[in-house]
PLY file of the C-alpha trace (Angstrom):
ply
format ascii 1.0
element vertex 246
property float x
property float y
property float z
element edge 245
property int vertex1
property int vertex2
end_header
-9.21 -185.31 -20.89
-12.90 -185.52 -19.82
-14.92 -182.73 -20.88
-18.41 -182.35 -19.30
-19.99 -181.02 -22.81
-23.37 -180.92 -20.54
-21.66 -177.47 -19.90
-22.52 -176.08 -23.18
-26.96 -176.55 -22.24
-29.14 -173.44 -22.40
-33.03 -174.19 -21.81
-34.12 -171.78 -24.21
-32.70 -173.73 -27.74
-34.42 -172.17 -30.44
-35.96 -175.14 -31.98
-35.98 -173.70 -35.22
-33.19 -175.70 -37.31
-31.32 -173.08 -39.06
-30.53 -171.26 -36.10
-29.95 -174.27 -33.98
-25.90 -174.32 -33.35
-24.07 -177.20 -34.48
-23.12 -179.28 -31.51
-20.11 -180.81 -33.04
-18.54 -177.29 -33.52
-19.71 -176.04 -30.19
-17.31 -178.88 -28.65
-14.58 -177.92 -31.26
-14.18 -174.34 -30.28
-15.18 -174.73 -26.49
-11.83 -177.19 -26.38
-9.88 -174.89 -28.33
-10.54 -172.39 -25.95
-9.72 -174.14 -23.19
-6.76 -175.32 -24.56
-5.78 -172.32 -25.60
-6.99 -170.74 -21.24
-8.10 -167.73 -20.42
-4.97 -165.77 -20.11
-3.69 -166.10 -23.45
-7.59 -165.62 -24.29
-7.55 -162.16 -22.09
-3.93 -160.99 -23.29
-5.74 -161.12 -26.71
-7.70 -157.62 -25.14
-4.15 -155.33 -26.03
-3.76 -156.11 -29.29
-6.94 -155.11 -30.26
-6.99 -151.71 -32.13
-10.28 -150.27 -30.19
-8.49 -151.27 -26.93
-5.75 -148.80 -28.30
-7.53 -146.78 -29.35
-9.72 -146.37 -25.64
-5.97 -146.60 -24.29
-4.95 -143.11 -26.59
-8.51 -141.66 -24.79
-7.21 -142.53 -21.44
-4.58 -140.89 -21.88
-6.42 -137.01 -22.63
-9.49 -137.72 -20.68
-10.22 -138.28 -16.67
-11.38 -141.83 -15.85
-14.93 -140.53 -14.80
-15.87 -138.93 -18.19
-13.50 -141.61 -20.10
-16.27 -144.47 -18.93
-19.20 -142.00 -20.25
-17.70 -141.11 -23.93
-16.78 -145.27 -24.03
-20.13 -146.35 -22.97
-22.16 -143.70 -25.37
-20.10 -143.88 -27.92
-20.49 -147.84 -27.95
-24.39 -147.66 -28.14
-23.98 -145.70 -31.50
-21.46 -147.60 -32.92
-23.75 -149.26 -36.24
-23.61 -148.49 -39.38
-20.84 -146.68 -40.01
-18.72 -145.30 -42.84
-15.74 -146.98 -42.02
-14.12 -149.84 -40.01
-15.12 -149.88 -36.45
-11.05 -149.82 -35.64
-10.71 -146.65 -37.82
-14.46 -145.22 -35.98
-12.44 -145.55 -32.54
-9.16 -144.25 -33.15
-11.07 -141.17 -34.60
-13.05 -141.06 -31.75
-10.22 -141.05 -29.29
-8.22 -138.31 -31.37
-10.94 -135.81 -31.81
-13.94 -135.99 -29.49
-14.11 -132.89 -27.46
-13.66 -133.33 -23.40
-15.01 -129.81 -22.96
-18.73 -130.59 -23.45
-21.52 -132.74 -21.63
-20.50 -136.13 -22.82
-23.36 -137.01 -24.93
-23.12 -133.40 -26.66
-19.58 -134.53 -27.39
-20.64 -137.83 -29.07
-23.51 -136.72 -31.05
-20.84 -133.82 -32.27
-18.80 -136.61 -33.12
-20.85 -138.36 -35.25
-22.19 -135.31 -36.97
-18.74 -133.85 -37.78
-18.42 -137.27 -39.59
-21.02 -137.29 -41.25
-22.28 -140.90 -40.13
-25.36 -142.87 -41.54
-28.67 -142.82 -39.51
-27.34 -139.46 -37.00
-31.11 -138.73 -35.97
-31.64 -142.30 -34.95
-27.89 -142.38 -33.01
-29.11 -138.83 -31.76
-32.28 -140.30 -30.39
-30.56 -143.25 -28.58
-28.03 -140.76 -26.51
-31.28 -138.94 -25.63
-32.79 -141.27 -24.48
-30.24 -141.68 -21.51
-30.47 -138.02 -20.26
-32.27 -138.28 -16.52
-30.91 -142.21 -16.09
-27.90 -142.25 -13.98
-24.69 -144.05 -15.03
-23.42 -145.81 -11.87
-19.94 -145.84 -13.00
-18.55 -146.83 -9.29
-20.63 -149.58 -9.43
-20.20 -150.72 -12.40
-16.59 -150.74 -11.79
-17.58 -154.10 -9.41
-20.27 -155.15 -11.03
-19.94 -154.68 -14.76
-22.98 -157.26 -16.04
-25.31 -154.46 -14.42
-24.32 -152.17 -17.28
-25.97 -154.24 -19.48
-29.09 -154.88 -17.47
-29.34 -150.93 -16.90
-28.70 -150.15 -20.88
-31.06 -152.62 -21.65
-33.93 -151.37 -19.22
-33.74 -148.28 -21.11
-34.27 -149.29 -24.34
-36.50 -152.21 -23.65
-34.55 -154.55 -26.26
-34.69 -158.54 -25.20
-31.20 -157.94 -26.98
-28.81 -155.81 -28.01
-25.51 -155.56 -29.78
-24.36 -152.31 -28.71
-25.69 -152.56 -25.21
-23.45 -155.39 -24.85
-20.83 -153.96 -26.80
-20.56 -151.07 -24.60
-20.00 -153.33 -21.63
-17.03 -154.51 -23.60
-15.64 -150.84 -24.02
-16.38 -150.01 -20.64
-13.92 -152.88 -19.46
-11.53 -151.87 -21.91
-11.60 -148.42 -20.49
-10.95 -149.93 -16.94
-8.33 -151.81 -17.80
-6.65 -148.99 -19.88
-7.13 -146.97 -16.47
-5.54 -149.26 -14.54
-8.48 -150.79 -12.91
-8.75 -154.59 -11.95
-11.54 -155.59 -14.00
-13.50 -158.97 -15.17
-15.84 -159.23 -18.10
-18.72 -160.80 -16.88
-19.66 -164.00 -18.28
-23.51 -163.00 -18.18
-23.41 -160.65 -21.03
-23.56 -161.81 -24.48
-21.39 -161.72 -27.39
-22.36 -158.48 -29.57
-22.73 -159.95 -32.83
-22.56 -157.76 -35.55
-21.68 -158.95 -39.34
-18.33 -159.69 -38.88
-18.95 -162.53 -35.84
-21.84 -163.29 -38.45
-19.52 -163.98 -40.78
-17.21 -165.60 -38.97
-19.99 -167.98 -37.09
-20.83 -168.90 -40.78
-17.39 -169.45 -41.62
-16.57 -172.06 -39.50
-19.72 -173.77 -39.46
-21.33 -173.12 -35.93
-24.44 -171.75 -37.16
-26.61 -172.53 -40.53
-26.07 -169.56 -43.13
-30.07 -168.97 -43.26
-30.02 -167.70 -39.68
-29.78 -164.48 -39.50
-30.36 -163.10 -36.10
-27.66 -161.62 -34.41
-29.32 -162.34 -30.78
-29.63 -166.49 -32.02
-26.24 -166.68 -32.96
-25.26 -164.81 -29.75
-26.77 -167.96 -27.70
-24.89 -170.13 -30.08
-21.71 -168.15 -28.91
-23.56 -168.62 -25.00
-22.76 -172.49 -25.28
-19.12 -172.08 -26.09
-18.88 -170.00 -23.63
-20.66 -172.46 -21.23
-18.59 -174.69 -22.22
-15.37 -173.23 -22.65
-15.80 -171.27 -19.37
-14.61 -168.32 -21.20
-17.06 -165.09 -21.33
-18.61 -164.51 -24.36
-17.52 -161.10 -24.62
-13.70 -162.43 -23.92
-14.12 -164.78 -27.05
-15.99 -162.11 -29.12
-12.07 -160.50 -29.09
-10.44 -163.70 -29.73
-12.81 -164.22 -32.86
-11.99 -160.50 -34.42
-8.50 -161.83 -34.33
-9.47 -164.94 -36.22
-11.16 -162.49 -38.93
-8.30 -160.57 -39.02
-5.90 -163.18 -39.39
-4.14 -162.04 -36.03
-4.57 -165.41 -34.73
-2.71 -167.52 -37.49
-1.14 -169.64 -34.57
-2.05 -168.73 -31.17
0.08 -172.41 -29.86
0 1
1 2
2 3
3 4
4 5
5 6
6 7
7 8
8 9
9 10
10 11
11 12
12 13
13 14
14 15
15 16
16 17
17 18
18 19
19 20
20 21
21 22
22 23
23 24
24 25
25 26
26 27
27 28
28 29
29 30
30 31
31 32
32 33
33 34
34 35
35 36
36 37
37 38
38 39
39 40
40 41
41 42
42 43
43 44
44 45
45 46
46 47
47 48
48 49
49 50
50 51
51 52
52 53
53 54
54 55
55 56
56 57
57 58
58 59
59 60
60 61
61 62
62 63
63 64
64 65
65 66
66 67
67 68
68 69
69 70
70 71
71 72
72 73
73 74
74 75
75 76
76 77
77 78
78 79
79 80
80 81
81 82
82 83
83 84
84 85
85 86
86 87
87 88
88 89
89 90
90 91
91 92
92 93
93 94
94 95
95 96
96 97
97 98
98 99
99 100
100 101
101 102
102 103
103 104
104 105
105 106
106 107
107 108
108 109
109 110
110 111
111 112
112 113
113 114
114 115
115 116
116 117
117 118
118 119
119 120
120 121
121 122
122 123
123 124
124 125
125 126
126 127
127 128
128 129
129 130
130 131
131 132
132 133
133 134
134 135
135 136
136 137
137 138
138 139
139 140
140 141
141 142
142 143
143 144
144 145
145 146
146 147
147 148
148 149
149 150
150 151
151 152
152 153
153 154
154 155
155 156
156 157
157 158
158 159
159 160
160 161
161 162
162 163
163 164
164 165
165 166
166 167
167 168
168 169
169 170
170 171
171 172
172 173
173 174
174 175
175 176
176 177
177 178
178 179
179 180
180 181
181 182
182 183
183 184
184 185
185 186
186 187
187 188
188 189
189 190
190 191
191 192
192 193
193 194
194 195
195 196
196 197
197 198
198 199
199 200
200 201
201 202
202 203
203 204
204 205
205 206
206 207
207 208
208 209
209 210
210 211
211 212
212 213
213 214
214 215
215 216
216 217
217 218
218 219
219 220
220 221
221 222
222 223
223 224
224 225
225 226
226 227
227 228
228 229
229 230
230 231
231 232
232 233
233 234
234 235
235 236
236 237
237 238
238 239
239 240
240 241
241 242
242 243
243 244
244 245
């Protein structure tokens, strides 16, 4: 097989060394992938315990105010008491569908008792007055994350692009036809850090989530699988769902 590995190019390479992405392992995982296709890679999506759990949500709440609770409840999802699996299934079992959407959440995480509530508080805020174009999102999912990330005036964000994951989770538990879009990057958060560590793709002194995102940008390049597509396949490598995929 030739593989065009001129695929996996970004033009803005950090050139600092430690968070420079191992090339080697970029071509290792980018063929795995493709071996592997982006079927099996997608079918990974309903195993995943926050897909159930968004699939449990679907089932008590009507698709309009399902993609609102998803998409706020994503951008507060840090630093929490608990696994993010165990976060969601909560989440989907007892957040109230009787209140304005971001009351509900920020009930949520108070009833919990999670870490940093006024900062979490301040994020949902932050959205009141900016319209959530769920219809169009719906075609053009990618514009999620552009939208989130106009708000908060990040160059990068983990939850912004994490919500863009749980909003096509929530489409696809609705029934909806649905592709994550390739433009949106992984959302790193310690686990994928781990992970990225793990198997060598990045040096162990980097620690920026949004450079080891771009090293996750040049599998997918390569692999022509979206980055948010392998961020599920890699939770199933952590969790040892993936033993042998072949």
């Amino acid at each position: 097989m030739n593989v065009k590995y001129e695929l996996c190019e970004i033009n803005d390479v950090n050139t600092d060394d430690k968070c420079t992405p191992d090339q080697n392992v970029v071509r290792c995982i980018s063929r795995i992938a493709r071996v592997l296709g982006r079927r099996f890679m997608e079918s990974i999506i309903y195993s995943d315990p926050q897909y159930k759990a968004i699939r449990s949500l679907a089932l008590r709440a009507d698709e309009l105010l399902l993609y609102r609770l998803v998409i706020y409840n994503s951008l507060v999802s840090y630093r929490l008491r608990e696994t993010g699996e165990e976060y969601w299934s909560a989440f989907a079992h007892e957040v109230s569908l009787d209140k304005d959407p971001i009351a509900a959440v920020i009930d949520f995480i108070r009833s919990r008792k999670e870490l940093a509530v006024n900062g979490k508080v301040k994020r949902l805020e932050a959205l009141r007055g900016h319209d959530l174009r769920v219809d169009y999102y719906l075609k053009h999912p990618a514009k999620l994350y552009t939208d989130l990330m106009s708000v908060y005036k990040f160059k990068y964000s983990k939850t912004a692009a994490f919500a863009v994951k749980m909003f096509c989770y929530a489409a696809i538990a609705k029934g909806r036809n649905i592709t994550m879009p390739a433009s949106v990057p992984m959302p790193v958060d310690s686990r994928v850090l781990r992970a990225s560590y793990r198997i060598g793709l990045i040096s162990r002194s980097c620690k920026s989530p949004a450079e080891v995102a771009k090293a996750w940008e040049r599998v997918a390049r390569s692999s022509r699988i979206p980055a948010l597509v392998l961020d599920s396949f890699v939770w199933g490598l952590i969790e040892g769902e993936w033993k042998n995929p072949l």
